[in-house]
Backbone as CSV, one residue per row, in Angstrom:
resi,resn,N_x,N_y,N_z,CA_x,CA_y,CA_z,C_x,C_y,C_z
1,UNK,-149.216,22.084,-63.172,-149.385,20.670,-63.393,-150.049,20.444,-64.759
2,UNK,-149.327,19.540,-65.698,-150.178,19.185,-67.031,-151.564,18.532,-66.749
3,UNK,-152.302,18.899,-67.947,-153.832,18.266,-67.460,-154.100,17.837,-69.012
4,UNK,-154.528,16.793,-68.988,-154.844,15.761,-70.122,-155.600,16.360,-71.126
5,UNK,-156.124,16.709,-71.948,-156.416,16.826,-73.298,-157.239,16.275,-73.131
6,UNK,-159.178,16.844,-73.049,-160.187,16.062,-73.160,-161.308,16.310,-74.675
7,UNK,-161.723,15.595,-75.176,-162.139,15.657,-76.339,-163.978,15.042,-76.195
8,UNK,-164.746,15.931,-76.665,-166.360,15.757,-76.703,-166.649,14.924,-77.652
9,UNK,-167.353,13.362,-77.125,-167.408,12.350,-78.192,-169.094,12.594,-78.133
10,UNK,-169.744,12.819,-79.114,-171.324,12.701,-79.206,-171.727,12.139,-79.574
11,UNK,-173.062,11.686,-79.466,-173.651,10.314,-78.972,-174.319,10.235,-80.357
12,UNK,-174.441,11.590,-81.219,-175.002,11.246,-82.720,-174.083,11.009,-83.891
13,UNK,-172.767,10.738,-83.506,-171.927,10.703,-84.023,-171.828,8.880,-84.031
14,UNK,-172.143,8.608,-82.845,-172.191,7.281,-83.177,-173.686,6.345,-83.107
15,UNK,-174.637,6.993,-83.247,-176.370,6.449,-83.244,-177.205,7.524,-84.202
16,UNK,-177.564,6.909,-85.107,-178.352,8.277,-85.784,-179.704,8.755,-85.359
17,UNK,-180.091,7.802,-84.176,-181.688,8.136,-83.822,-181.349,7.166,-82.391
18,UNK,-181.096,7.919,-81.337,-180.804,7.346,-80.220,-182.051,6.878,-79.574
19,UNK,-182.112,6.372,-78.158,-183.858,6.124,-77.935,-183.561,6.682,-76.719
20,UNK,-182.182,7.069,-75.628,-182.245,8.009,-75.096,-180.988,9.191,-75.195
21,UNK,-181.518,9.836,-75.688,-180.762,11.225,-76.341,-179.867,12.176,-75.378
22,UNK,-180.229,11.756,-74.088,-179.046,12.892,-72.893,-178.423,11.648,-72.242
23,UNK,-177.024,11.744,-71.767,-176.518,13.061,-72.557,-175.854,13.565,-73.189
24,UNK,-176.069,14.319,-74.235,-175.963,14.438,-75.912,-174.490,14.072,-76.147
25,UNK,-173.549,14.101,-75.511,-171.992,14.039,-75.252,-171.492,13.806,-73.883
26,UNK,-170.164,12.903,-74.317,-169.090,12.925,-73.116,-168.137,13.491,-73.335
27,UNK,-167.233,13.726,-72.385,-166.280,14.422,-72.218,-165.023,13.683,-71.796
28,UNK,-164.276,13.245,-73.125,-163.324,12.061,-72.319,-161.903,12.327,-72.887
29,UNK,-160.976,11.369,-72.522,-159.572,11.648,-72.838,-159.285,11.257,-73.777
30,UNK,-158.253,11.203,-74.922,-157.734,11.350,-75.943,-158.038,9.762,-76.542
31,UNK,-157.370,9.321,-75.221,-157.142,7.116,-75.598,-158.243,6.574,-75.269
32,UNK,-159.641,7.392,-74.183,-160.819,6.783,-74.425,-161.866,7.458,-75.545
33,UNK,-161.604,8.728,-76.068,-162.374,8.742,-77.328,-162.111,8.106,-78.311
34,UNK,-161.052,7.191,-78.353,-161.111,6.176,-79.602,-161.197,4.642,-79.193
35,UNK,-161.534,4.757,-78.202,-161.436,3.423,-77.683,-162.889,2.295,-77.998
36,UNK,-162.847,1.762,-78.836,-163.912,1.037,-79.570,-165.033,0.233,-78.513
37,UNK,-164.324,-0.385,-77.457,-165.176,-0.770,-77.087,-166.095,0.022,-75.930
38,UNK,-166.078,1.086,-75.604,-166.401,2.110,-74.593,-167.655,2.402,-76.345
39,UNK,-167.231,3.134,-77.193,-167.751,3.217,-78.200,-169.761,2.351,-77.655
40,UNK,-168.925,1.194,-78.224,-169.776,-0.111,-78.321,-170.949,-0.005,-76.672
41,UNK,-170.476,0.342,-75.924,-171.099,0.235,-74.563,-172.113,1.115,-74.541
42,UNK,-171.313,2.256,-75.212,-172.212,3.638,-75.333,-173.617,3.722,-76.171
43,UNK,-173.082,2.778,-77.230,-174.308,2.493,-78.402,-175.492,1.614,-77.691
44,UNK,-174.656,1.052,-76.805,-175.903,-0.485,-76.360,-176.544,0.905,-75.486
45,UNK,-175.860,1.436,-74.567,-176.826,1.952,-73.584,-177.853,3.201,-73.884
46,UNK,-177.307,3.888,-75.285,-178.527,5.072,-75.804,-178.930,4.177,-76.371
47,UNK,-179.307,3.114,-77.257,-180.549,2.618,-78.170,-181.442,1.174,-76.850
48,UNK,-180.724,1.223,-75.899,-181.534,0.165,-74.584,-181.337,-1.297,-75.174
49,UNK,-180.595,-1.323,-75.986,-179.980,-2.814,-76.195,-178.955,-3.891,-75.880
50,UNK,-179.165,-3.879,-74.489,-178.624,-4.276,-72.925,-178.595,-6.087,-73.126
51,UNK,-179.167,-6.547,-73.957,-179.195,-8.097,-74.573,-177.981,-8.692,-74.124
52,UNK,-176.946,-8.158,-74.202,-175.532,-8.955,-74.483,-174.551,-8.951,-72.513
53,UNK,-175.562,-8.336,-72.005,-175.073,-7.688,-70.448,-175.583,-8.182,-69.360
54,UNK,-174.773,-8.612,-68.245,-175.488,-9.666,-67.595,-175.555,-8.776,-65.888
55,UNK,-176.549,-8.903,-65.342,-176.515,-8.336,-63.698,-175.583,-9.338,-63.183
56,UNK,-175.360,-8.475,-62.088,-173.973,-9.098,-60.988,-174.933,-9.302,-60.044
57,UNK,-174.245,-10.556,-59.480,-174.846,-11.476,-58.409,-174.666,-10.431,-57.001
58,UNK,-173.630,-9.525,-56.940,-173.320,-8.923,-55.581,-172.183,-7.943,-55.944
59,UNK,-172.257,-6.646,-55.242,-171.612,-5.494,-55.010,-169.938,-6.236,-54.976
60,UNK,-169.581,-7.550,-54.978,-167.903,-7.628,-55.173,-167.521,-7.981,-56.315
61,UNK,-168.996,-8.569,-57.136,-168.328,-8.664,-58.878,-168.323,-7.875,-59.484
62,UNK,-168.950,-6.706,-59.587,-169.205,-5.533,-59.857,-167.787,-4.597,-59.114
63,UNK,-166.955,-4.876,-58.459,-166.219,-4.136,-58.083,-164.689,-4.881,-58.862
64,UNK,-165.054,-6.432,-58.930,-163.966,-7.451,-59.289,-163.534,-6.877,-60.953
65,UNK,-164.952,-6.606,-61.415,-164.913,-6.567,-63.234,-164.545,-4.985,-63.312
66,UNK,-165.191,-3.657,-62.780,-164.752,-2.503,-62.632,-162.836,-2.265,-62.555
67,UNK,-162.463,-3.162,-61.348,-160.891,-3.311,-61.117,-160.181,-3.752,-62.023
68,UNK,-160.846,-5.133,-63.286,-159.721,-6.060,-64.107,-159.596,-5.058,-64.961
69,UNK,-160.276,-3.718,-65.557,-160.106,-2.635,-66.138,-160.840,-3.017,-67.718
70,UNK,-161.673,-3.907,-67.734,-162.786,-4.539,-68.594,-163.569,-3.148,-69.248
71,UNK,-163.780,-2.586,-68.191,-165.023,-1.349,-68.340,-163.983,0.070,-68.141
72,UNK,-164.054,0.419,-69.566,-163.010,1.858,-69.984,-164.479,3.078,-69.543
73,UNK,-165.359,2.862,-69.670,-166.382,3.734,-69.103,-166.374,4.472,-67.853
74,UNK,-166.051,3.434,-66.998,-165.776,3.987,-65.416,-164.085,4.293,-64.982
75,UNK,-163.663,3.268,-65.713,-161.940,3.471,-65.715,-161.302,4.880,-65.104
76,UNK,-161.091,5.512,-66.076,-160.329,6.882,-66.070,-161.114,7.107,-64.906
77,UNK,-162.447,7.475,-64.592,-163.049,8.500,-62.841,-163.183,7.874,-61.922
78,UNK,-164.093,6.495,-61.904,-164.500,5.938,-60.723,-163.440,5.353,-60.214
79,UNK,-162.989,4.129,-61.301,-161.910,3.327,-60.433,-160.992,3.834,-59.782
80,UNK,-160.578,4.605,-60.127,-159.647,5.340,-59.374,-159.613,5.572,-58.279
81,UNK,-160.990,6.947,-58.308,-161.500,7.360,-56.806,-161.366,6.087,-56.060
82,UNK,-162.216,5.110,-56.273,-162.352,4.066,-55.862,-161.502,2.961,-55.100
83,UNK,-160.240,3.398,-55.671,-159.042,2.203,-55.387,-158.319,3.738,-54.511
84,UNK,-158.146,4.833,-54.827,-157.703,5.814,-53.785,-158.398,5.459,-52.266
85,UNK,-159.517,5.351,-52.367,-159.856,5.736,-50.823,-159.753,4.264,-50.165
86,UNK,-159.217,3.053,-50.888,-159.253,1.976,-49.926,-157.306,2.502,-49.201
């Protein structure tokens, strides 16, 4: 069975002085290591500049925004699993 081509995006590659440093790299697929806004998510969440991000009222918006495929972060592993086991 073919298996996707995964590529190590590091986190100093895109923050030159992170404020949390692990962990040091991900391990992702070809169309999410260039994918800008996963990028962008990654930067807010090593330097803790969460400003622009809002809490979910309840465990179904958080599942609603995960599903519209908004969030390339969880995309490719969770959703999946996720939509498999219903």
């Amino acid at each position: 069975m073919y298996q996707a081509k995964k590529e190590k995006l590091y986190i100093s590659d895109l923050i030159h002085d992170p404020a949390m440093p692990y962990p040091a790299y991900y391990t992702l697929s070809t169309s999410l290591h260039q994918n800008e806004m996963l990028h962008a998510a990654l930067m807010a969440l090593h330097s803790f500049d969460l400003s622009d991000y809002q809490k979910a009222k309840n465990h179904q918006e958080i599942f609603n925004m995960l599903h519209s495929g908004s969030f390339p972060i969880f995309k490719e592993k969770y959703v999946s699993d996720i939509l498999a086991t219903k």
